[in-house]
Backbone as CSV, one residue per row, in Angstrom:
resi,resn,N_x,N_y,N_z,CA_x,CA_y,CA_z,C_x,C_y,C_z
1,UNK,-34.428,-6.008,-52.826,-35.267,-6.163,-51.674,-34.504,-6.963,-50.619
2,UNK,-34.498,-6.462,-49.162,-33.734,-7.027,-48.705,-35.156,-8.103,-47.950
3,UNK,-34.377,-9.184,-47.099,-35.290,-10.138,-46.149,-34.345,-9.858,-45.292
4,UNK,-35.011,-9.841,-44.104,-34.951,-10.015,-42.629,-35.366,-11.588,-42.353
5,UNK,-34.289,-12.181,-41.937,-34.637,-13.175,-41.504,-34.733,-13.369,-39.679
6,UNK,-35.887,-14.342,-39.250,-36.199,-14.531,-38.197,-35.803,-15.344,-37.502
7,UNK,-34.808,-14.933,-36.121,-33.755,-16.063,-35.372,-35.150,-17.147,-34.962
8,UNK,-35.030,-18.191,-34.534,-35.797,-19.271,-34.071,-35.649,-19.485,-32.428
9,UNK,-36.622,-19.542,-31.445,-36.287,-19.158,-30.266,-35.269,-20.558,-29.581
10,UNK,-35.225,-21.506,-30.129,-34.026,-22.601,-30.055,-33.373,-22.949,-31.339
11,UNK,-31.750,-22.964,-31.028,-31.635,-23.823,-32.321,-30.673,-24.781,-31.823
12,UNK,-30.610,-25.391,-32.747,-29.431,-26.648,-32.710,-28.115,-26.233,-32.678
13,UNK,-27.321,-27.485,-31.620,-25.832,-26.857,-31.531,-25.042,-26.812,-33.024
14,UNK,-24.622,-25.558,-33.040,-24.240,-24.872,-34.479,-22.627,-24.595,-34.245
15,UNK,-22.207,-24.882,-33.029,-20.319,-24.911,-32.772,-19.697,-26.026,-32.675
16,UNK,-18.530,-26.319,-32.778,-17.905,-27.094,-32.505,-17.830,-27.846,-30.753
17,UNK,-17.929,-26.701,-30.099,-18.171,-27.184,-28.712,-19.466,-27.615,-27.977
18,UNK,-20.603,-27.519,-28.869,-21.945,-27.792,-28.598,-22.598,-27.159,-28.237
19,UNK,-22.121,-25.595,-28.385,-23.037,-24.758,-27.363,-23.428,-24.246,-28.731
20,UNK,-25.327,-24.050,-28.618,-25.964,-22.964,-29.849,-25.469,-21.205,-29.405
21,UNK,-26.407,-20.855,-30.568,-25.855,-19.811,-30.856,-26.995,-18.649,-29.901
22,UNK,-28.084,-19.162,-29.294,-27.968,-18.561,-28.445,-27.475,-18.461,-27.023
23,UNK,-27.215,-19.665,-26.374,-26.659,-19.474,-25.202,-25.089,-19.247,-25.497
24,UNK,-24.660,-18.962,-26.069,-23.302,-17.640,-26.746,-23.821,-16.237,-26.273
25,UNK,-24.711,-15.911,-27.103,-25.348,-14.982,-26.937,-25.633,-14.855,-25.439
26,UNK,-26.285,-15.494,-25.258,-26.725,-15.097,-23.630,-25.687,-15.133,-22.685
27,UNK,-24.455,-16.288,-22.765,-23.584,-16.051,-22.261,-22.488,-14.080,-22.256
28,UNK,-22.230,-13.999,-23.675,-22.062,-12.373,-23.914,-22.727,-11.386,-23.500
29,UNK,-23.789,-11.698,-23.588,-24.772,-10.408,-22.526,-24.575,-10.467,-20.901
30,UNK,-24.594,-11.720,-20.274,-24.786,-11.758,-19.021,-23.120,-11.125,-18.459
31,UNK,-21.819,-11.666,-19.319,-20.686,-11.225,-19.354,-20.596,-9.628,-19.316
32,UNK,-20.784,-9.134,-20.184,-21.198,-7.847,-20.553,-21.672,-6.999,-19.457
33,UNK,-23.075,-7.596,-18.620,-23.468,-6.919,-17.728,-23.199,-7.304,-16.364
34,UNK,-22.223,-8.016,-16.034,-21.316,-7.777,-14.754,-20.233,-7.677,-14.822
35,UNK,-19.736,-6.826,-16.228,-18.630,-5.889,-16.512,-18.742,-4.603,-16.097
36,UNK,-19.898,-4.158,-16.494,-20.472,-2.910,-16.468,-20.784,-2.523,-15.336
37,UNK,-21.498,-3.695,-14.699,-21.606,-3.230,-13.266,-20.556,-3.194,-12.311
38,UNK,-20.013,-4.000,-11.949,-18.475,-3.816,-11.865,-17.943,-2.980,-11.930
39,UNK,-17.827,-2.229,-12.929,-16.937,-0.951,-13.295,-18.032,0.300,-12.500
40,UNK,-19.340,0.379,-12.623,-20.269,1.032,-12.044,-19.677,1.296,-10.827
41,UNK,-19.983,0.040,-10.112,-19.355,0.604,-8.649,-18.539,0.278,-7.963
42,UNK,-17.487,-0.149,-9.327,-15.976,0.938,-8.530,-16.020,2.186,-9.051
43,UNK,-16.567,2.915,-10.308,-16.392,4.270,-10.070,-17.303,4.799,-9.076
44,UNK,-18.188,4.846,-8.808,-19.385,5.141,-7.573,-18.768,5.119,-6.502
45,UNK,-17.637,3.784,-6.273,-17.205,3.853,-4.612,-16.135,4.926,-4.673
46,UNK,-15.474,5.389,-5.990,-14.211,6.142,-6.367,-14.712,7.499,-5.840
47,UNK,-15.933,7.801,-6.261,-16.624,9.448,-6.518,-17.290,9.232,-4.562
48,UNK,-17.978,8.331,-4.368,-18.536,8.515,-3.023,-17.015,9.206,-2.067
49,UNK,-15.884,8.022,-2.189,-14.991,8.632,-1.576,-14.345,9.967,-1.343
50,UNK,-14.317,10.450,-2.689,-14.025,12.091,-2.896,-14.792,12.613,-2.290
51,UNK,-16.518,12.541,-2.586,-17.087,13.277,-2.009,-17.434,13.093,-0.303
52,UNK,-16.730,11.749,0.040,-16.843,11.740,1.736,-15.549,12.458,2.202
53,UNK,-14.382,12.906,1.523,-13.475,13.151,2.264,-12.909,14.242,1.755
54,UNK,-13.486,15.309,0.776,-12.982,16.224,0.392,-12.407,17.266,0.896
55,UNK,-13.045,17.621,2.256,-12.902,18.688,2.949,-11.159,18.195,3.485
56,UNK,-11.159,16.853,3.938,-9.684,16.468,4.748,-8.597,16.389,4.005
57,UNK,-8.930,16.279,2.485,-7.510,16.086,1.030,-7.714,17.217,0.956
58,UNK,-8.456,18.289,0.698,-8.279,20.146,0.723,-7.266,20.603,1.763
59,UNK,-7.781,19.984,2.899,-6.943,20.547,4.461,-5.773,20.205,3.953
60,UNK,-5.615,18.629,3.939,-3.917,18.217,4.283,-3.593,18.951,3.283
61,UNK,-3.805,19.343,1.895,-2.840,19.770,0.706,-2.384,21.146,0.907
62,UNK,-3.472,22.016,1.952,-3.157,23.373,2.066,-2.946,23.834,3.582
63,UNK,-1.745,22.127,4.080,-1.472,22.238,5.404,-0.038,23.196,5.325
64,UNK,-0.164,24.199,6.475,1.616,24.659,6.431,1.462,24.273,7.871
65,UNK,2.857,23.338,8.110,3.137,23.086,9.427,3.921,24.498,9.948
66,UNK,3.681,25.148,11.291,4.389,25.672,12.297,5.640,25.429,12.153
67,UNK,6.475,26.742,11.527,7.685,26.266,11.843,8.470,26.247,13.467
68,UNK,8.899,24.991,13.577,10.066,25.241,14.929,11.736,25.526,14.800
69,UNK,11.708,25.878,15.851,13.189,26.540,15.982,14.591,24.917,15.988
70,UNK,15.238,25.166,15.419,16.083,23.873,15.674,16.471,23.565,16.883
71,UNK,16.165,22.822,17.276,16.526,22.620,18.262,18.728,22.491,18.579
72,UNK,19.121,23.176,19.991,20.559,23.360,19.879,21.049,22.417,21.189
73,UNK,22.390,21.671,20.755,22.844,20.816,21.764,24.001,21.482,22.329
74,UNK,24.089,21.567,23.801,25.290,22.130,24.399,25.902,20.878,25.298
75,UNK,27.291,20.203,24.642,27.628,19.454,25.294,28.332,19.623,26.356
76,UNK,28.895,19.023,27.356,30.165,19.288,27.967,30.683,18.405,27.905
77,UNK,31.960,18.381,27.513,32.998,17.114,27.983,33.533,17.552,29.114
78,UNK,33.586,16.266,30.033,34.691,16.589,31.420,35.041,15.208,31.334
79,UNK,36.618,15.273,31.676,37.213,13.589,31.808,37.903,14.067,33.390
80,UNK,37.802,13.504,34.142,37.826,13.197,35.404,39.693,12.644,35.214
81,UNK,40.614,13.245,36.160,42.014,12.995,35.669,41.711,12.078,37.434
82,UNK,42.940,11.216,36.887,43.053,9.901,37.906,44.068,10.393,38.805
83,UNK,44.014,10.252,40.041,44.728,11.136,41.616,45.866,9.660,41.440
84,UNK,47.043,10.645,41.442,48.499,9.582,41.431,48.352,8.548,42.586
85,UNK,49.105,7.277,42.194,49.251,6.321,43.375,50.130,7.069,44.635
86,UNK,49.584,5.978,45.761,49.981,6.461,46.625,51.323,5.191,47.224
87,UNK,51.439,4.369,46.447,52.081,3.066,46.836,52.938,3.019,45.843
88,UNK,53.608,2.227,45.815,54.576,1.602,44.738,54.201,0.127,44.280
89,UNK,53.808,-0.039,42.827,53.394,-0.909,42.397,54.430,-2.242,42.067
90,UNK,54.193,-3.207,42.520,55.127,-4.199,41.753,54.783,-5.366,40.951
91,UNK,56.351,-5.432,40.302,56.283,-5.864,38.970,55.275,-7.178,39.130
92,UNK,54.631,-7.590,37.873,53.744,-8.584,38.319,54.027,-10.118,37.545
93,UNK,55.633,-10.038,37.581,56.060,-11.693,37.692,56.677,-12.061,39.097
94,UNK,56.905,-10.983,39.572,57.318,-11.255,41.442,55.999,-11.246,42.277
95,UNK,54.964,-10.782,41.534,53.762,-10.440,42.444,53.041,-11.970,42.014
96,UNK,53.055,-12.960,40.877,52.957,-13.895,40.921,53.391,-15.108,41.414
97,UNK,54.446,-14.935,41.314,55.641,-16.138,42.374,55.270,-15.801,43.966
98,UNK,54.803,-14.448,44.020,54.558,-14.596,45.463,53.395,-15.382,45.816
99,UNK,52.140,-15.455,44.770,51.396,-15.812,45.168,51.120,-17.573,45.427
């Protein structure tokens, strides 16, 4: 025959740290249920999101951009040739002493 025994709605601190064995308990439940909720709605905000933006993650994934043509560079080089002196240059340790 088994007995069921009946918890007592207080009991005496029964841990080492002084806390009874039901506010353990109650502590684990209250833990428990702002785990759960928690997790609730972040998946809720996870699924709202999909379903607010589905149509725009469909688009972008089954975007084909327009192709363009490469664009082509036509350079020119021109170097500009320097028109000969018209003077006679001098040397510039006499052109210093002159000065």
């Amino acid at each position: 025959m088994t007995v069921f025994r009946r918890l007592p709605a207080y009991s005496g601190p029964s841990r080492a740290n002084g806390k009874t064995e039901s506010e353990c308990l109650m502590f684990a439940l209250i833990a428990a249920l702002v785990f759960i909720g928690s997790f609730l709605l972040a998946a809720g905000t996870i699924i709202g999101m999909f379903l607010a933006y589905h149509d725009k993650m469909v688009a972008a994934l089954t975007f084909e951009p327009i192709p363009q043509e490469v664009p082509v560079y036509r350079l020119r080089i021109s170097r500009r040739r320097v028109a000969p002196a018209t003077r006679q240059a001098a040397p510039g340790f006499l052109a210093a002493l002159a000065a």
